[in-house]
C-alpha positions in Angstrom: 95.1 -41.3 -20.6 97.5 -38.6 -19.9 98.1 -37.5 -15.9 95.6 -34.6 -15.4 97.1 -31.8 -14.0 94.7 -32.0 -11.4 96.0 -35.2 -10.3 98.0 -33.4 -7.2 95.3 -30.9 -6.1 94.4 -31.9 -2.2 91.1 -30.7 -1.5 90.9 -28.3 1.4 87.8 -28.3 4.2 85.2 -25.8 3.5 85.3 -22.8 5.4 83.2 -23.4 9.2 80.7 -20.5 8.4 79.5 -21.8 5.0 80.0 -25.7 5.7 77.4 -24.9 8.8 74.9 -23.3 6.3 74.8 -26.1 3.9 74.7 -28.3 6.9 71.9 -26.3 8.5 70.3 -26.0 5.2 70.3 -29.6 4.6 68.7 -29.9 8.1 65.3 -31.4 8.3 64.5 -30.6 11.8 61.6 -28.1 12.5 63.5 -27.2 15.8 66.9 -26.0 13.9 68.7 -22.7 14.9 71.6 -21.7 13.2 73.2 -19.3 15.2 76.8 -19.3 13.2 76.4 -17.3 10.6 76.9 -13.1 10.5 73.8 -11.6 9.2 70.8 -9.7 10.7 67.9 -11.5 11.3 64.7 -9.7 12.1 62.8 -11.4 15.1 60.4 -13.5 12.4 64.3 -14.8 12.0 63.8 -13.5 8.6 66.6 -11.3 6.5 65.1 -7.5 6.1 65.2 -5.5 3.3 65.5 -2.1 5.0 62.4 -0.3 3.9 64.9 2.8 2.4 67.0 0.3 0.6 63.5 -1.0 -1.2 62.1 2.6 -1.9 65.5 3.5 -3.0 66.0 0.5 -5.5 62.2 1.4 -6.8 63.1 5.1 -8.0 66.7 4.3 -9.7 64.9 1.4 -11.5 62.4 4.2 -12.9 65.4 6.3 -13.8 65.6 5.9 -17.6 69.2 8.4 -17.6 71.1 5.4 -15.7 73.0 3.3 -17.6 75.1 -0.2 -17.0 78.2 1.4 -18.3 82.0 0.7 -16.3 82.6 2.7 -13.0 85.9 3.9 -12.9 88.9 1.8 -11.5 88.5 3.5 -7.9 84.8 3.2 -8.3 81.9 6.1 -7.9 83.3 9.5 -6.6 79.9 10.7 -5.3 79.9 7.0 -3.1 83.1 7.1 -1.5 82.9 10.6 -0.8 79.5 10.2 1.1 80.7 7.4 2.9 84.0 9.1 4.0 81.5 12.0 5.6 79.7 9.1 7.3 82.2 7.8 9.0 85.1 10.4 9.7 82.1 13.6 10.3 81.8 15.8 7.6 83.9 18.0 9.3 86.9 15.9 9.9 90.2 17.6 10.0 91.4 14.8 7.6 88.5 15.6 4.8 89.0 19.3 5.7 92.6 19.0 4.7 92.1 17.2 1.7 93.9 14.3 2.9 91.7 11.2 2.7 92.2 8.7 -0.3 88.9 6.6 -0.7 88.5 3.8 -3.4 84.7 2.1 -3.7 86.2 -1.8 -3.1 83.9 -5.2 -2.9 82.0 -4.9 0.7 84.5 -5.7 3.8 86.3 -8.6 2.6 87.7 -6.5 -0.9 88.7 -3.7 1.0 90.8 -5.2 3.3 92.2 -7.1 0.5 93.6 -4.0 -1.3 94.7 -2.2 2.1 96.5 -5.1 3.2 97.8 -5.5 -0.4 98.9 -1.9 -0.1 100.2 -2.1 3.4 102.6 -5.0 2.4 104.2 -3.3 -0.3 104.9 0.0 1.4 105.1 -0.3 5.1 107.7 -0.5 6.3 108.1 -3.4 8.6 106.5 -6.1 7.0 104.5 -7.5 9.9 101.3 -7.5 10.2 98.7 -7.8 14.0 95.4 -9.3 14.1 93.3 -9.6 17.4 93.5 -12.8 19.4 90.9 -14.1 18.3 89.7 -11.9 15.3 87.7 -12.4 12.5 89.2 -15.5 10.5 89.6 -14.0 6.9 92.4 -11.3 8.7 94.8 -13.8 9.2 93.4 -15.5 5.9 93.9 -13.0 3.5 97.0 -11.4 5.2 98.5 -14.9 4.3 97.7 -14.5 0.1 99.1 -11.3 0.2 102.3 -12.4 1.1 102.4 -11.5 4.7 105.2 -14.1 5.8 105.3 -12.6 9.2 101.9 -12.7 11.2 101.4 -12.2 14.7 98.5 -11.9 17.4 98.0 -9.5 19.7 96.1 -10.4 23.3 92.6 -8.8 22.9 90.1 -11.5 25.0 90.4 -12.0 28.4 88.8 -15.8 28.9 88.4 -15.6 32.6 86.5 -12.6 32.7 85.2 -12.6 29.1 86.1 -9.1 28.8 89.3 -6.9 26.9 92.4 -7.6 28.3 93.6 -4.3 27.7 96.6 -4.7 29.6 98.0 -7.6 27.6 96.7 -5.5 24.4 99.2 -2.3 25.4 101.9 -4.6 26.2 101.3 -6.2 22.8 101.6 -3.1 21.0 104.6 -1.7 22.9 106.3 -4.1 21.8 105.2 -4.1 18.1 108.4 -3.7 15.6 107.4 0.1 14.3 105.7 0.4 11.0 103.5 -2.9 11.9 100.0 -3.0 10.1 97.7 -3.5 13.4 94.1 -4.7 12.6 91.5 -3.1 15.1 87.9 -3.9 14.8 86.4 -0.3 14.9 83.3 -1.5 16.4 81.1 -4.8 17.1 84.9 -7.2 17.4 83.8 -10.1 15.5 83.7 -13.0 17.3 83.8 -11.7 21.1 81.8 -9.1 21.0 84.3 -7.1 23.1 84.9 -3.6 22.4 87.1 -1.4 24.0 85.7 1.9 26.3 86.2 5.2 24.3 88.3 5.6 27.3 90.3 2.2 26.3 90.3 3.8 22.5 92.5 6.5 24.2 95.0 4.2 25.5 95.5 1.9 22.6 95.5 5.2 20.3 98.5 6.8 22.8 100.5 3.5 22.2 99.7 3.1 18.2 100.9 6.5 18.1 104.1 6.2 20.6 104.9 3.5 18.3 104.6 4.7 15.2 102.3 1.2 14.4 99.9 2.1 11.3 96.0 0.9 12.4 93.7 -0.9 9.8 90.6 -0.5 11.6 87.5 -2.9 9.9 84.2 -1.2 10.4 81.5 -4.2 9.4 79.1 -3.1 11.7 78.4 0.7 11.8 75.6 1.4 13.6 74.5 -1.7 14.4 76.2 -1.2 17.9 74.9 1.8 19.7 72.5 2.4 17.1 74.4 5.7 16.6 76.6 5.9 13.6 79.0 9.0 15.4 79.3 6.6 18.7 79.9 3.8 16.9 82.8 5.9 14.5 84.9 6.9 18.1 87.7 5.0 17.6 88.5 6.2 13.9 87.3 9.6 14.7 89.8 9.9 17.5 93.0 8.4 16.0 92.1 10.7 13.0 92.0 14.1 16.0 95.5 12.5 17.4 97.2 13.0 13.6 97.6 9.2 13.1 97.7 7.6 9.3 95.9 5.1 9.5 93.7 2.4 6.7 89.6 1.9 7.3 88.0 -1.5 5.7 84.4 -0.2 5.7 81.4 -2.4 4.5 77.7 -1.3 3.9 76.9 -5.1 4.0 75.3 -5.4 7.4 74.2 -1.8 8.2 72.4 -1.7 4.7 71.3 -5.2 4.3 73.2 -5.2 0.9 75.1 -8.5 1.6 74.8 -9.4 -2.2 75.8 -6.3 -3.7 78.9 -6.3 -2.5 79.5 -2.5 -1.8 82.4 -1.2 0.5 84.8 1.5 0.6 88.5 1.4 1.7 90.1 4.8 3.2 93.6 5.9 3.4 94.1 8.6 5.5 97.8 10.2 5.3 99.3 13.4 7.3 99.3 15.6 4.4 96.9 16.3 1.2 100.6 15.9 -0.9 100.3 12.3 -0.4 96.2 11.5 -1.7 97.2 11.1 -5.6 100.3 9.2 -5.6 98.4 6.4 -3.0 95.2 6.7 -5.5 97.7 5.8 -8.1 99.1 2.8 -6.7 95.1 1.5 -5.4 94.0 2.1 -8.7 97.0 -0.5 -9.8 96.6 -3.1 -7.0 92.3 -2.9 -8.2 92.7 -3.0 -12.0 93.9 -6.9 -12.4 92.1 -7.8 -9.8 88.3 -7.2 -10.4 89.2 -3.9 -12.6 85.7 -2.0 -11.8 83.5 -2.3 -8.9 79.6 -2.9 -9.5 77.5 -0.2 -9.7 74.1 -0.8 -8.0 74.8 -0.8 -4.6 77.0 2.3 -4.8 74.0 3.8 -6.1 71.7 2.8 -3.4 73.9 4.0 -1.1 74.8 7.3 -2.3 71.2 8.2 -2.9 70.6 7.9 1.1 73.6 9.0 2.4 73.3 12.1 0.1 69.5 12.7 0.5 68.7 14.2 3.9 65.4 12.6 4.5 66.6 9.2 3.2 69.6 9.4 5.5 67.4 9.8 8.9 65.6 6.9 7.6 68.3 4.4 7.2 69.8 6.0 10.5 66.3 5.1 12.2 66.3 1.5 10.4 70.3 1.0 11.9 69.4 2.0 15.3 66.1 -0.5 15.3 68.6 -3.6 14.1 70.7 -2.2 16.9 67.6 -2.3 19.6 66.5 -5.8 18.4 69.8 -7.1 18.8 69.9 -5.7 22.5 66.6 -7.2 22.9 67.9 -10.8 22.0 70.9 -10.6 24.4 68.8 -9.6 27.2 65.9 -12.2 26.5 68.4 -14.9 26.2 70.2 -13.6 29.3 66.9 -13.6 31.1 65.7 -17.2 30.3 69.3 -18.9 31.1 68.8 -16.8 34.8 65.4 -18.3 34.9 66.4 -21.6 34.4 69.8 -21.3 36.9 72.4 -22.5 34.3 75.1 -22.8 35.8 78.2 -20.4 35.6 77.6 -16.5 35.0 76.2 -15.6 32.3 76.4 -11.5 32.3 78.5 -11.3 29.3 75.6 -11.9 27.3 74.2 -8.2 28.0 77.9 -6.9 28.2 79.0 -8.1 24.9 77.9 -5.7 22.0 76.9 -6.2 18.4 75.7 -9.0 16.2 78.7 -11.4 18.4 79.0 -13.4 21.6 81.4 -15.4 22.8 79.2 -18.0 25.0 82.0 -19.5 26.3 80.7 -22.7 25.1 83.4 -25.4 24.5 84.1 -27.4 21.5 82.3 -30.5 23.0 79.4 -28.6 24.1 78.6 -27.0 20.9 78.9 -30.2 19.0 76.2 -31.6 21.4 73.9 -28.6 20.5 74.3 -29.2 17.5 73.6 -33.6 17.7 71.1 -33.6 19.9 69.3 -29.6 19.3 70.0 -29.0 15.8 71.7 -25.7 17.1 74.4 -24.4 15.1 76.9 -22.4 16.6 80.4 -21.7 15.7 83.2 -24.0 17.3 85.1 -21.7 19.1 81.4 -21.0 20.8 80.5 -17.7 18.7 77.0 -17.2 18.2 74.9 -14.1 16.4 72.7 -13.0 18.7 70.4 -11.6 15.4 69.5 -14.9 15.2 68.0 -15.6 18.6 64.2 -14.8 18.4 61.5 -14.6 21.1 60.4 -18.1 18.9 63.5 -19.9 19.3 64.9 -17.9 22.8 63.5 -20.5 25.1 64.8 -23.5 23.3 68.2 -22.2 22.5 68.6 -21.6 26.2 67.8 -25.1 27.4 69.9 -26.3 25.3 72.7 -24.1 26.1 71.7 -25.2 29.6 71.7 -28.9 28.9 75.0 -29.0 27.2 76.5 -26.9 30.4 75.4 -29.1 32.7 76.3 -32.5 31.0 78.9 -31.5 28.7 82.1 -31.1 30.8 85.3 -29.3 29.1 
């Protein structure tokens, strides 16, 4: 038999987030938790189809004019023009002036594919910042672009579990200009640390002192405040200060469309001149690479963000996710104080969004997960969506039990 050209292929671990699903999943104890992975839970621990997104999906499937016929390369106009208004303000200066570029991409992960693919062929310095730590596909799909220079910026303070803003500015300052720096525009996945608006100021003074250009990844919309315009500061204020700047923005979370796939990317540039030439070169960075984006959840999403009614309805569903997952970091808070684990545990209500960093070490969260059946991610990230007034009391003498005989 011939060598197969296989033969030298070395297989490659799993990625943490899904090999702790299939773990969990595999998991016969009634008592499991799995606190790892990203998505919203409701309180049953359930996913939720939000009640608009349902309706919605009923009256396009009785719409006998829609057909199943290719989107365009840069995907639905109506979409990414709607979703530009939601997140820059409808009246932005920048969509005023004509001079956003929006493509409809695959949810979160596909947009920052294409901006980072854009961003490497045409910045100018060929380096590219992620937060220490940040989201793990950054750095990840930085790499396949061909980003051969990749550096970290301090963003986590460990000993207060808070920003270290300082070390951020410093960072920055001393950033080669024309660097692509990765912000997380709200709901910093996995701290759960997000800046002040009055620390958005700062970092914004220094991007634009430096001439850096900001790639700020909205995943989480909404799901923060429970106010879409709050949550949109940072964007909405680098846009006012006459930055150019790249938004990665996905309606995964905030629409409970994690399937569908649906995400826009925005290019925003200091003059309207600019908008064709860069929806030129997206349209030839997304043509060999999934060619035309899927139509259903663009639809979904256009019809509420586009209907009046509908819109205040998926704004009242986002700011309910938002409340329950307040409500989880406060009940968890709450029975750790009760039961006097030991440390200080007010990060928990501090932190914002779906994340938290516990503070949990490696050791600790490996004996959650042998002797609870608690999964949590190693670096000691859990999704507070996933604690429920069920499982709240057990998660938290377990994180209790592994703090007191688990040392570091």
């Amino acid at each position: 038999m011939a060598k197969s050209f296989f033969h030298d292929i070395e297989p490659v671990p799993v990625d943490e987030t899904f090999r702790l699903l299939d773990q969990f999943n595999s998991d016969t104890s009634p008592n499991k938790v799995n606190l790892g992975i990203g998505v919203y839970r409701t309180n049953e621990g359930k996913p939720w189809i939000l009640p608009v997104v349902s309706s919605t999906e009923m009256a396009l499937a009785a719409d006998k004019t829609l057909n199943h016929e290719y989107l365009s390369i840069d995907g639905m106009k109506e979409f990414y023009t709607a979703a530009s208004r939601l997140i820059l303000g409808a009246d932005s200066p920048a969509i005023v002036e004509n001079r956003v570029c929006a493509v409809q991409v695959l949810s979160g992960t596909g947009s920052l594919r294409i901006l980072l693919e854009f961003t490497k062929r045409f910045m100018p310095a060929k380096v590219v910042y992620t937060p220490k730590p940040s989201w793990g596909n950054h750095a990840k799909i930085a790499r396949d672009v061909g980003f051969t220079d990749r550096r970290e910026y301090r963003y986590y303070n460990k000993e207060t579990r808070g920003l270290d803003l300082n070390g951020m500015l410093e960072d920055l300052q001393n950033a080669p200009e024309g660097s692509v720096i990765i912000l997380h525009g709200c709901g910093q996945n996995p701290t759960g640390v997000d800046p002040s608006a009055e620390e958005w100021v700062k970092i914004a003074e220094v991007v634009k002192a430096k001439h850096l250009f900001p790639l700020l990844d909205y995943a989480y919309l909404g799901l923060i405040s429970g106010d879409i315009d709050e949550d949109a500061f940072a964007v909405r204020h680098f846009v006012s200060q006459g930055i150019e700047l790249a938004v990665a923005q996905s309606f995964a979370k905030n629409f409970g469309l994690y399937s569908s796939r649906i995400g826009c990317a925005f290019l925003i540039a200091n003059s309207s001149e600019y908008v064709n030439t860069i929806r030129s070169q997206l349209k030839v960075i997304i043509r060999p690479m999934w060619s035309n984006p899927p139509v259903q959840g663009a639809r979904i999403v256009t019809t509420v963000l586009n209907n009046p009614a509908l819109l205040t309805e998926w704004k009242e569903c986002v700011a309910s996710m938002s409340k329950r997952i307040k409500s989880a970091r406060e009940s968890l808070f709450q029975k750790m104080r009760g039961l006097g684990t030991p440390g200080n545990w007010d990060h928990i209500v501090k932190h914002c969004g779906m994340f938290t960093f516990t503070g949990l070490s490696p050791k600790q969260v490996k004996y959650l997960l042998e002797k609870y059946h608690i999964y949590a991610m190693g670096n000691g990230r859990i999704n507070m969506c996933t604690v429920t007034t069920s499982n709240v009391e057990y998660v938290a003498k377990g994180i209790d039990d592994a703090v007191r005989n688990i040392k570091e």
